[in-house]
MARLUMGU-634296 format. One line per field, with one value per residue (C-alpha): residue in one letter; x, y, z. Coordinates in Angstrom, 3 decimals, padded with zeros to 6 digits. Each point is the difference from the previous one (the first is absolute). Layout:
# MARLUMGU-634296
residuo	c(A,...)
u	c(X,...)
v	c(Y,...)
w	c(Z,...)
//
This chain:
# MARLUMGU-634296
residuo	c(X,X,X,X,X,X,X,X,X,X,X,X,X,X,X,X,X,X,X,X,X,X,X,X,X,X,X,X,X,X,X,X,X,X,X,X,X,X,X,X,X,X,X,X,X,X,X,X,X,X,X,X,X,X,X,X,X,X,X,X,X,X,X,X,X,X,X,X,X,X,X,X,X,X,X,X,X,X,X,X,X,X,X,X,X,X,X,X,X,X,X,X,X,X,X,X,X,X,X,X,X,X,X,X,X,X,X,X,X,X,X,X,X,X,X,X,X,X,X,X,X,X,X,X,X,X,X,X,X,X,X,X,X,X,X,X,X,X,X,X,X,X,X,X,X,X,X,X,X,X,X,X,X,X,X,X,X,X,X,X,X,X,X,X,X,X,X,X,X,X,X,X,X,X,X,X,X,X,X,X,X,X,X,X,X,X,X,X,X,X,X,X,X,X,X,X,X,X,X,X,X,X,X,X,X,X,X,X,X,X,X,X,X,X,X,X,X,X,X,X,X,X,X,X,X,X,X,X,X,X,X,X,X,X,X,X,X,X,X,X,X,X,X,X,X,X,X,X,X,X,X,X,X,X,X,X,X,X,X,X,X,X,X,X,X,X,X,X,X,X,X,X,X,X,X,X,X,X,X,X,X,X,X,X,X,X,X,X,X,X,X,X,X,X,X,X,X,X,X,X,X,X,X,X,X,X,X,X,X,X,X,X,X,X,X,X,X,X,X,X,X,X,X,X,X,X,X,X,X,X,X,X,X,X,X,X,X,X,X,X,X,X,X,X,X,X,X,X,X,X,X,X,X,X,X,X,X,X,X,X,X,X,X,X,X,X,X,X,X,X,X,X,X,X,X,X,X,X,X,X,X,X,X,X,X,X,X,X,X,X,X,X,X,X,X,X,X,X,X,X,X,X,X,X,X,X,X,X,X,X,X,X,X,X,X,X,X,X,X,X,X,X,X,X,X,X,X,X,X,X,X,X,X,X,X,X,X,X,X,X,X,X,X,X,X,X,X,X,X,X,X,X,X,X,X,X,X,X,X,X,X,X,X,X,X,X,X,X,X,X,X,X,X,X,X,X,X,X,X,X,X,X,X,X,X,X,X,X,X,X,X,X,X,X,X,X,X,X,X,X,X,X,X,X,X,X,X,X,X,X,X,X,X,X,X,X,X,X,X,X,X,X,X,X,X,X,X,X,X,X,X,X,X,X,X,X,X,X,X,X,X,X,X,X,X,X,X,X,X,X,X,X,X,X,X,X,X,X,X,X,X,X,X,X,X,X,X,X,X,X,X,X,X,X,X,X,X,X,X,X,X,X,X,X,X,X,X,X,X,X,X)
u	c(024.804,001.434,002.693,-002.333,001.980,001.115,-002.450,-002.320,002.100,000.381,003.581,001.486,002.983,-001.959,-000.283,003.554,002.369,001.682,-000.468,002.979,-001.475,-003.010,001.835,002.141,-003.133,-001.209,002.815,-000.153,-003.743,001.530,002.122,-002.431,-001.980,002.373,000.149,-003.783,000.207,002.112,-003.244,-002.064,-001.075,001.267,-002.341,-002.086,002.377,-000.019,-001.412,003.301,000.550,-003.901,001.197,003.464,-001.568,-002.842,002.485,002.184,-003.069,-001.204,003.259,000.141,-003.867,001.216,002.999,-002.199,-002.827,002.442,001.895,-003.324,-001.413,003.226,-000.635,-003.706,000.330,003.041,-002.189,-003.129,001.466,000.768,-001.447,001.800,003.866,002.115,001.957,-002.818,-001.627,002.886,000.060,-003.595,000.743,002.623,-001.997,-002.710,002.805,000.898,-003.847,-000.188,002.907,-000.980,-003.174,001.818,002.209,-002.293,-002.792,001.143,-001.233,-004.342,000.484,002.446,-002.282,-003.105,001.473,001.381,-002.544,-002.185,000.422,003.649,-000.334,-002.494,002.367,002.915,-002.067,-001.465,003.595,002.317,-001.236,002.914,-002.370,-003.037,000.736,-000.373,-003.109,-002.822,001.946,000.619,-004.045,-000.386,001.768,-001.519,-003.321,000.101,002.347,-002.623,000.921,003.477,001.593,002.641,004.129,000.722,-003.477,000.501,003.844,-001.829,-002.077,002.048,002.218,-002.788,-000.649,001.461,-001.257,-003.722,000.613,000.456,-003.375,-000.179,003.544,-000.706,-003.432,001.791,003.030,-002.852,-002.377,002.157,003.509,-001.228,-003.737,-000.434,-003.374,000.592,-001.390,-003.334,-001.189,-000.371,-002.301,002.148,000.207,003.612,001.004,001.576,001.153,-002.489,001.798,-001.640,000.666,-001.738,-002.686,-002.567,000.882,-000.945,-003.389,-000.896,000.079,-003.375,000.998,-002.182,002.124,003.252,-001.150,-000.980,002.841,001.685,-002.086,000.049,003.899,000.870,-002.405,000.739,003.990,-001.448,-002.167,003.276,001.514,-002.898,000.596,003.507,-000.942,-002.772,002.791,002.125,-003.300,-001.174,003.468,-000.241,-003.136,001.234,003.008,-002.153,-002.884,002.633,001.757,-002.898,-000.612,003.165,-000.619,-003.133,-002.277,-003.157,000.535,002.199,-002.884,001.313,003.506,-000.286,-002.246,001.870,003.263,-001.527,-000.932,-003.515,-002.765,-002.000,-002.962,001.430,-000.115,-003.308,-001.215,001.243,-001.509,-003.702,000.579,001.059,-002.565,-002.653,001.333,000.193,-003.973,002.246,002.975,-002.677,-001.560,003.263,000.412,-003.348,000.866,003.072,-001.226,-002.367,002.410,001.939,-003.512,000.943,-002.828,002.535,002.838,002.711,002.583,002.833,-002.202,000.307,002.722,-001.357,-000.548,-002.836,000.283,003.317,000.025,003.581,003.231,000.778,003.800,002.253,003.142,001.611,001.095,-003.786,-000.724,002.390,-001.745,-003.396,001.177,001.565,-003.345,-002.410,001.667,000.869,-003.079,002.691,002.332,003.202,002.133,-001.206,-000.039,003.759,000.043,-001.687,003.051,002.107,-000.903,-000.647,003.629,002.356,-000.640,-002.346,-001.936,001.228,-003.269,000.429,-000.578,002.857,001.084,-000.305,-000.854,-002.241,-003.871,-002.642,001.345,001.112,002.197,001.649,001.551,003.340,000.814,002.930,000.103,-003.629,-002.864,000.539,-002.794,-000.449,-002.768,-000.330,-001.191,-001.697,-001.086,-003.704,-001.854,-000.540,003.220,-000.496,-001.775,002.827,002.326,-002.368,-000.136,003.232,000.958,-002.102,001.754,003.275,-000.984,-001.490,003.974,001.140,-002.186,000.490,003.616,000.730,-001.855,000.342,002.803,000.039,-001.037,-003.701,000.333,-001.027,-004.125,-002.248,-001.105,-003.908,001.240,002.171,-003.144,-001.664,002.618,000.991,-004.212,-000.715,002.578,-002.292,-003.071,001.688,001.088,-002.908,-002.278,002.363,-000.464,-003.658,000.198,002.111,-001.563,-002.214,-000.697,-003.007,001.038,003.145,-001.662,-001.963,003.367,001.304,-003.281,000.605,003.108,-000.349,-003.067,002.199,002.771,-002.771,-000.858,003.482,001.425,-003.733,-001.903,002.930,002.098,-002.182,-001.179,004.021,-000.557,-002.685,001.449,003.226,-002.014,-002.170,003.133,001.574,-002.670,-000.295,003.696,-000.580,-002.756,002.231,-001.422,001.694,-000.104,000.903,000.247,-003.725,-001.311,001.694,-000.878,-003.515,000.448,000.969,-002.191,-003.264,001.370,-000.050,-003.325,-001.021,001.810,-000.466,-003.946,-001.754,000.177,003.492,001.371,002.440,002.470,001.136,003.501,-000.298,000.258,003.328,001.160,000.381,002.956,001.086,-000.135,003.555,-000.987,-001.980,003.730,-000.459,-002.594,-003.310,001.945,-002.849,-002.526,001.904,-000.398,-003.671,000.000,002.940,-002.631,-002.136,001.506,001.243,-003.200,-001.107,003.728,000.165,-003.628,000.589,003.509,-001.930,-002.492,002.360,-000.374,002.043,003.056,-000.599,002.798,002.318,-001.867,000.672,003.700,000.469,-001.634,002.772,002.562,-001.225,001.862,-001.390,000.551,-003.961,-002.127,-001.253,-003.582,000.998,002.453,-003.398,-002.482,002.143,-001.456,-003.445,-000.289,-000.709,000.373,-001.711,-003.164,-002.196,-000.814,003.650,-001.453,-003.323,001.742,001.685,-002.996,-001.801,003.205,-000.261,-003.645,000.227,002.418,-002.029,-002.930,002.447,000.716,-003.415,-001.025,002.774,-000.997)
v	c(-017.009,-000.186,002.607,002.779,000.601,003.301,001.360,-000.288,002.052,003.585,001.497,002.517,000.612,001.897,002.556,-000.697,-002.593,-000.509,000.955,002.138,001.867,000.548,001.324,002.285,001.801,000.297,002.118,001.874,001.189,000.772,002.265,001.518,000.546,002.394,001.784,000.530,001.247,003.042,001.299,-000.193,003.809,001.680,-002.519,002.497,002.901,-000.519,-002.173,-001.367,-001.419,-001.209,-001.746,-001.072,-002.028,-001.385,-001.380,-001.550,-001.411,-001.532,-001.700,-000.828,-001.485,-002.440,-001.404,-000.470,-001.919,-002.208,-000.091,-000.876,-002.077,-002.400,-000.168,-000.730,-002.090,-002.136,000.069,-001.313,-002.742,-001.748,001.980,-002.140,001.018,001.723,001.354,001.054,001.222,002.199,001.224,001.252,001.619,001.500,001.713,001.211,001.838,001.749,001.077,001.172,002.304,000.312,001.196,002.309,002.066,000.503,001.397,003.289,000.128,000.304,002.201,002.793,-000.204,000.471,002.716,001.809,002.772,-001.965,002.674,-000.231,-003.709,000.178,002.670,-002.344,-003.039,002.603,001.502,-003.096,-002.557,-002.536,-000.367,-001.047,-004.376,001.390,002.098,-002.282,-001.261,003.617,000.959,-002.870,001.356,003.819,-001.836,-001.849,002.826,000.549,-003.550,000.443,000.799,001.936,-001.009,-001.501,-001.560,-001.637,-001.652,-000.891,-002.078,-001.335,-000.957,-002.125,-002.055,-003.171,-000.070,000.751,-003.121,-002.140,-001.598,-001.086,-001.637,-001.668,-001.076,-001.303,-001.840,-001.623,-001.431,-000.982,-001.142,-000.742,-001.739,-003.718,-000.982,-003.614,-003.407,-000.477,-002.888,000.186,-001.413,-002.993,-000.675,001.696,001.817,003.644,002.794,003.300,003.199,002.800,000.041,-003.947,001.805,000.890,-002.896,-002.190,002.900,-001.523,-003.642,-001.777,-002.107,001.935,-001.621,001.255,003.406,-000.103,-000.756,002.689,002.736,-000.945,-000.676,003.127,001.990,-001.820,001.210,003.528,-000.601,-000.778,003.473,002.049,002.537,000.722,000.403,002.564,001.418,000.315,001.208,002.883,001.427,-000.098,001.789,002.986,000.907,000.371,002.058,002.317,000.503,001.055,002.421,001.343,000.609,002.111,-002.770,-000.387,-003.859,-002.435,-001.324,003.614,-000.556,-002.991,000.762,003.092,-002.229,-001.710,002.748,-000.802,001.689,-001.257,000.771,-003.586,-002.063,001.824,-001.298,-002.973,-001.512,001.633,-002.177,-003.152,000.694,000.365,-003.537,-001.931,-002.163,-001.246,-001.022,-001.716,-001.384,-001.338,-001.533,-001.827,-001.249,-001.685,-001.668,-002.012,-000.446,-001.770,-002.295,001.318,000.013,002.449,001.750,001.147,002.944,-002.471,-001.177,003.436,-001.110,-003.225,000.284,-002.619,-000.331,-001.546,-003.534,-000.696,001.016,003.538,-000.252,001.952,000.021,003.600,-000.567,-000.850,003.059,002.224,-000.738,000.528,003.791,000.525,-000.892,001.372,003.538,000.193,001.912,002.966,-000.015,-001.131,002.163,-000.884,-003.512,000.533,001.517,-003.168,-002.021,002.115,-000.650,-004.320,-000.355,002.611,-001.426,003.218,-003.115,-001.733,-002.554,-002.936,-000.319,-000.983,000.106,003.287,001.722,002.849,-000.285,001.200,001.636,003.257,001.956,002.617,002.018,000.993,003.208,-000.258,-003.722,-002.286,-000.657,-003.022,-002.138,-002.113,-002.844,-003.763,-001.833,-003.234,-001.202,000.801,001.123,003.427,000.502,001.105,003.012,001.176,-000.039,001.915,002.433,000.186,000.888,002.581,002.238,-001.210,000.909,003.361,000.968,-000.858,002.286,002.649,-000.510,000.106,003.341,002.214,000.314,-001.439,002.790,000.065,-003.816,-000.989,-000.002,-000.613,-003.508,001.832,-000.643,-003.201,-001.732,000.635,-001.457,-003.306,-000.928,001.291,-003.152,-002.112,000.727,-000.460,-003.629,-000.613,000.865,-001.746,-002.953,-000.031,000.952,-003.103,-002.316,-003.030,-002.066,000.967,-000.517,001.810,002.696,000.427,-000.392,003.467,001.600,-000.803,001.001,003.054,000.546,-001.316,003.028,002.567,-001.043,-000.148,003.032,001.887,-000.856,-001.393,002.968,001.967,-001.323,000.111,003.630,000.559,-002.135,002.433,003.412,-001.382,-000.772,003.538,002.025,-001.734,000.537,003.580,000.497,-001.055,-003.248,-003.038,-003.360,-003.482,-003.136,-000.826,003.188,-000.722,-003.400,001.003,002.769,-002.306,-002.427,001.923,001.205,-003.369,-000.238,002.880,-000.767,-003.537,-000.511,-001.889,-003.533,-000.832,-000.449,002.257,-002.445,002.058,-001.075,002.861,002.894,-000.244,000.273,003.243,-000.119,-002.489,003.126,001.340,003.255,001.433,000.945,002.094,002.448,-000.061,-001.557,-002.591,001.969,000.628,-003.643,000.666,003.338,-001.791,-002.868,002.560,001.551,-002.920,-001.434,003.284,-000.272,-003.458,000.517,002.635,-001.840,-003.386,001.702,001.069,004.030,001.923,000.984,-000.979,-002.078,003.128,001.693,-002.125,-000.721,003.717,000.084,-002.287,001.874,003.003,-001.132,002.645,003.174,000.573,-000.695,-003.760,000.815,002.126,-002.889,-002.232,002.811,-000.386,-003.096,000.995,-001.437,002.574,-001.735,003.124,-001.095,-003.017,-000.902,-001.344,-002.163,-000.695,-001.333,-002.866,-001.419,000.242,-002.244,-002.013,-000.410,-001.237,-002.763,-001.586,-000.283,-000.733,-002.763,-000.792,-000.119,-002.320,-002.675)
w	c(008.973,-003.526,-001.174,-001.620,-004.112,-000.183,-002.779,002.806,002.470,-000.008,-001.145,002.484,-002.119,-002.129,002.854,000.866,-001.008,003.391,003.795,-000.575,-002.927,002.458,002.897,-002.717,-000.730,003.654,000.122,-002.936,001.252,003.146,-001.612,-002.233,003.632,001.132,-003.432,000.550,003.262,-001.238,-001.300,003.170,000.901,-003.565,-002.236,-000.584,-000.299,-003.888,-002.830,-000.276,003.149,-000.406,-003.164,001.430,003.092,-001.927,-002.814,003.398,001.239,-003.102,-000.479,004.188,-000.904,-002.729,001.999,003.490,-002.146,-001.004,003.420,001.766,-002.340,000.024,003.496,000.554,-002.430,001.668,002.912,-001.124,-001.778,003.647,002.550,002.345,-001.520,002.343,-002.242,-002.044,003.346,000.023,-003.354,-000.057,003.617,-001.569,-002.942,002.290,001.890,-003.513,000.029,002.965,-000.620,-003.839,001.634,002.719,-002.844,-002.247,002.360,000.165,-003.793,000.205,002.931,-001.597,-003.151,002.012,001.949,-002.679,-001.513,-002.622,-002.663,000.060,-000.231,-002.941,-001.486,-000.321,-001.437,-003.172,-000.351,000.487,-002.758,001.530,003.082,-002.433,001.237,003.533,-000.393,000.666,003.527,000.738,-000.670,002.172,002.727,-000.089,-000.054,003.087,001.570,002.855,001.567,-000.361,003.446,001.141,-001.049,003.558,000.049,-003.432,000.614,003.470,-001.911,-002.325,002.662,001.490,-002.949,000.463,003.082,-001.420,-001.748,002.470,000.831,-004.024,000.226,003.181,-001.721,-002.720,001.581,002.588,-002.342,-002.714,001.202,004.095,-000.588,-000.664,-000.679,000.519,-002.015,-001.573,-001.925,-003.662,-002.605,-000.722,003.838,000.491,002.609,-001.476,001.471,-000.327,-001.002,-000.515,-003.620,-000.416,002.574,-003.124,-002.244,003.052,000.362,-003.388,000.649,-001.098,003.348,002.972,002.475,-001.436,-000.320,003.784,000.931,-002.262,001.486,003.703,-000.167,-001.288,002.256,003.098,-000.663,-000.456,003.321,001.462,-000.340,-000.193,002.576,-001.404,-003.577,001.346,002.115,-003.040,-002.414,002.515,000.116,-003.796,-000.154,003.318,-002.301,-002.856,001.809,002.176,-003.201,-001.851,002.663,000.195,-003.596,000.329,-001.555,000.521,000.521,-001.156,-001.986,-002.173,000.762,-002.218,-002.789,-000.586,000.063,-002.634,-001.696,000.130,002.202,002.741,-002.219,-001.812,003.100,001.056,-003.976,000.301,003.140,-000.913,-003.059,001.921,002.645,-002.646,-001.365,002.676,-000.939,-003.157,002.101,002.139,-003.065,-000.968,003.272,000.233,-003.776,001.002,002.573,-002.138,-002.420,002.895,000.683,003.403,002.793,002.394,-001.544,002.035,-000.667,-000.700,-003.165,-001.552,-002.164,-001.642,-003.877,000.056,-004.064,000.761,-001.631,000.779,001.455,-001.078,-000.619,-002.561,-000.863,-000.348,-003.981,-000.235,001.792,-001.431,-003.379,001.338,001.327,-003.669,-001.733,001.967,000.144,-003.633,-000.379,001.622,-003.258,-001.392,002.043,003.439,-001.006,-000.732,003.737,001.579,-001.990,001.088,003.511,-000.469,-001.215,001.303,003.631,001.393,002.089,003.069,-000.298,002.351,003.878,001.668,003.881,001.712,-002.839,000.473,-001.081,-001.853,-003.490,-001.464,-002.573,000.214,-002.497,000.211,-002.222,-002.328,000.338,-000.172,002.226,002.723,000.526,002.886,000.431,001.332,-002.657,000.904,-003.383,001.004,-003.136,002.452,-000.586,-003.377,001.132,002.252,-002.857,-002.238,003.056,001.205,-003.571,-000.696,002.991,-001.859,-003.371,001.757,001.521,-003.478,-001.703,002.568,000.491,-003.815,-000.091,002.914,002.730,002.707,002.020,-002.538,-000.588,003.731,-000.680,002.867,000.722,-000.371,-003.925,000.769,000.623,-002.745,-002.542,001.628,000.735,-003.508,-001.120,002.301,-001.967,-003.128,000.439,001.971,-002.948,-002.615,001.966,000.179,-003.580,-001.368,002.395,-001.886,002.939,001.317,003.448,000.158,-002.039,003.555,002.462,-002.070,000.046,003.784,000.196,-001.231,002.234,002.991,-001.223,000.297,003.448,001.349,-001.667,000.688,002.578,002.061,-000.460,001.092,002.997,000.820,-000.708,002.242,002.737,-000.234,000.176,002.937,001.721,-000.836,000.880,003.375,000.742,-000.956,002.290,002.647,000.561,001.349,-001.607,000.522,-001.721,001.120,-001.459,-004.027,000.395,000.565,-002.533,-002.952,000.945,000.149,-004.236,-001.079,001.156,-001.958,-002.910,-000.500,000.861,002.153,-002.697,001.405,003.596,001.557,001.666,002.965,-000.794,-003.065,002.786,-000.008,-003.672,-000.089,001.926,-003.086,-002.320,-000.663,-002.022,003.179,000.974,-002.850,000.836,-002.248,-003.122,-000.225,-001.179,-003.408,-000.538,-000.064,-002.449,-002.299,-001.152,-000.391,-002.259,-001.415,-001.216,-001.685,-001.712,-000.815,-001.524,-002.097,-000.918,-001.014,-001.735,-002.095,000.526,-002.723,000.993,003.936,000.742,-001.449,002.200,002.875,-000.687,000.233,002.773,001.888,-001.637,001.902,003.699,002.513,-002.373,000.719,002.917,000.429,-000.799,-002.829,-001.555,000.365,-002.069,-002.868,-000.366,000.724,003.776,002.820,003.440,001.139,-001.271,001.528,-003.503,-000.294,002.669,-001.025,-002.850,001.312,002.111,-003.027,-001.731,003.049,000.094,-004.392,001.057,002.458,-002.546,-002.765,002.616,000.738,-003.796,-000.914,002.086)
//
């Protein structure tokens, strides 16, 4: 593999410029830990000690961001690194006792009277940065447990973490997938970041092979991934008891400052949907002039007339154009972010899949991807940005204790990017049959960020609610679980290769408990966004710029009604399957 240039690498120096530098301010936060623990049992005593240990731990925040940041990133650059093995074992340590120190702090403050805490916040003006997190905290003060129970905790949470790092280190630095053959008769090497570029192959036998390579390696370990998922899912469901939830369905919304009332919206809406998902389905396959269409042709753009490469400058232009529409200043951001190295783009050995960014406050937002020089690529850029542009916004505005918004919001900014470019393209296109390949795209985006997101969703809360009822499950009983969804959600115009039952255990974020679902209410929102924003609404995309300048200083939904969307309501919903339901006879009446 060819040397990747180092505009297309990310630079760690501008976290720190050596590992000396790095270990330095390890240190220094280690010192500012004990400094913080002189407040634990007088915090509350007065509004200056309130203000003195929330300045501390602002300033302990900033440095640990950085800290960590350095080293996940180190780490999932080559996942197979000892030495950067080390380094992000050594940063988790940090959080654990970053996590252990600091504990003492929602406890004291939910134990303390509330009127003397509301007291201090309308007397002291210095604690005005700090209000929102401390509102926050008397809000959500009757699942806050006792001192000893909360450091217990705390002390427990690297070790909570373990089924998602052995996940991780399994299926991307331990699996080999082995060889397929490829369109030009080669024998390559499947990873799982060629895995959907192969998916979308116009060669059947290629994508075959694709699909029952990688599940045959997941077939492989199957009872130790559920091992490792279940375990997931117990710590989530004890700790949501131990929390007085109701479930950890609440745990979670509430997390995300949403309300179960959202999910509950959100899945009547999909549910309702599901005959245009179907009709989708059935279209595709006679697009594809296919008398049986299996699962593993879900991917195929049949407008495709040939090979669907780009080059990143190409792309990079493409993301600039298409989000123009967003204004001068955050297409100064998206420069900012193409030339000052905020991208590590190219694959390369052991480096950890799938894409994300991650902002790092008081420096720049990180972003991490694969790219393969597949025209899909495009859109994960567009996305992948929009989070980025999101931290800037946020960082540049709030601190970082009311920059850190939800990812119930997240979602919402990096699909609305999606739509935009997806829509310029259709827009700009003259050929009439790559006019239809966006139109499918974009229909394709709706059904994998939708419908598919969704049915993640409601595999996760069937699995929950099972564990919570004290039920036990195997590998046999998910398999049958997510099989039986894809049925449901896919129609009865496609066959359900029984090799499917087992990507689920495929799914990384189901180590994150019911995160998927966001994915589902962010487009959306997005489409009623982007909508408004290309119909040129007056004074919208202020609107919506203000909007991600807001970080978490008010609750997720409430961020989203100040641009009109409430994921409360099922017409949010109702809105999108409508959108979805226009593109397939936009589709239909172009051809």
């Amino acid at each position: 593999m060819e040397k990747v240039q180092d505009k297309y690498s990310w630079d760690l120096t501008d976290l720190f410029k050596n590992k000396e530098e790095f270990y330095e301010e390890i240190k220094n936060v280690k010192d500012k830990l004990k400094q913080i623990e002189n407040y634990k049992g007088i915090l509350c005593n007065s509004s200056e000690n309130l203000y003195q240990c929330y300045a501390l731990y602002e300033k302990l925040l900033m440095s640990f961001d950085k800290i960590y940041s350095y080293g996940m990133f180190s780490y999932h650059l080559n996942m197979a690194d000892q030495e950067g093995i080390k380094l992000f074992k050594e940063v988790e340590n940090l959080s654990s006792e970053f996590s252990t120190i600091t504990s003492f702090i929602t406890p004291e403050i939910t134990f303390t009277d509330e009127k003397t805490i509301r007291t201090y916040l309308s007397e002291d003006k210095r604690l005005k940065p700090y209000e929102r997190d401390i509102e926050d905290i008397l809000e959500k003060k009757k699942h806050v447990l006792s001192k000893e129970e909360e450091s217990l905790l705390a002390n427990y949470s690297e070790v909570f973490s373990g089924p998602e790092n052995i996940y991780d280190i399994l299926t991307n630095a331990e699996f080999k997938f082995g060889k397929l053959t490829n369109e030009e008769g080669k024998e390559v090497e499947l990873t799982d970041a060629t895995y959907t570029t192969y998916l979308k192959s116009s060669n059947i036998e290629v994508r075959k092979q694709a699909f029952y390579l990688m599940y045959k390696k997941y077939s492989e370990y199957i009872n130790t991934i559920t091992e490792m998922y279940l375990s997931n899912v117990k710590q989530t469901v004890i700790t949501s008891r131990l929390r007085k939830y109701t479930s950890s369905l609440e745990q979670a919304t509430i997390h995300d400052d949403a309300t179960i009332k959202v999910y509950e919206a959100l899945m009547k809406g999909v549910n309702d949907g599901l005959e245009i998902n179907h009709e989708f389905i059935s279209l595709k396959r006679k697009l594809l002039h296919m008398d049986e269409m299996h699962i593993y042709d879900i991917y195929v753009n049949p407008f495709q007339v040939e090979k669907d490469q780009i080059s990143f400058e190409e792309a990079k232009k493409e993301v600039k154009d298409a989000l123009a529409v967003l204004g001068k200043e955050y297409g100064d951001i998206l420069n900012k972010a193409f030339e000052n190295r905020w991208i590590d783009v190219y694959e390369k050995p052991n480096k950890r899949g799938g894409a994300y960014s991650s902002g790092v406050y008081g420096v720049h937002p990180f972003v991490l991807m694969s790219f393969t020089e597949n025209k899909r690529d495009v859109g994960t850029i567009a996305h992948e940005l929009g989070h980025s542009i999101h931290s800037y916004y946020s960082n540049k505005n709030q601190n970082i204790i009311n920059a850190n918004y939800t990812i119930m919001v997240a979602e919402v900014a990096s699909t609305v990017n999606e739509i935009l470019l997806n829509e310029y393209q259709i827009q700009h296109e003259k050929d009439k049959k790559k006019k239809a390949e966006y139109i499918y795209e974009l229909l394709e985006m709706v059904r994998a960020t939708f419908y598919r997101q969704a049915m993640f969703a409601e595999f996760e809360k069937e699995v929950h609610e099972k564990i919570e009822n004290g039920e036990m499950l195997s590998a046999e009983d998910l398999n049958k679980m997510y099989y039986a969804l894809n049925q449901k959600y896919f129609g009865k115009d496609i066959i359900i290769d029984s090799q499917i039952q087992y990507e689920w255990a495929r799914i990384p974020h189901f180590y994150r408990d019911f995160y998927v679902y966001k994915y589902a209410t962010g487009i959306s929102a997005a489409v009623c966004i982007a909508t408004k924003i290309l119909n040129k609404e007056e004074g919208y995309v202020e609107k919506y710029i203000h909007m991600l300048s807001q970080g978490c200083t008010k609750k997720s939904i409430d961020l989203l009604k100040m641009v009109d969307v409430d994921l409360e309501d099922i017409h949010t919903y109702e809105v999108i399957v409508q959108f979805y339901k226009n593109k397939i006879e936009e589709l239909k009446s172009l051809l």
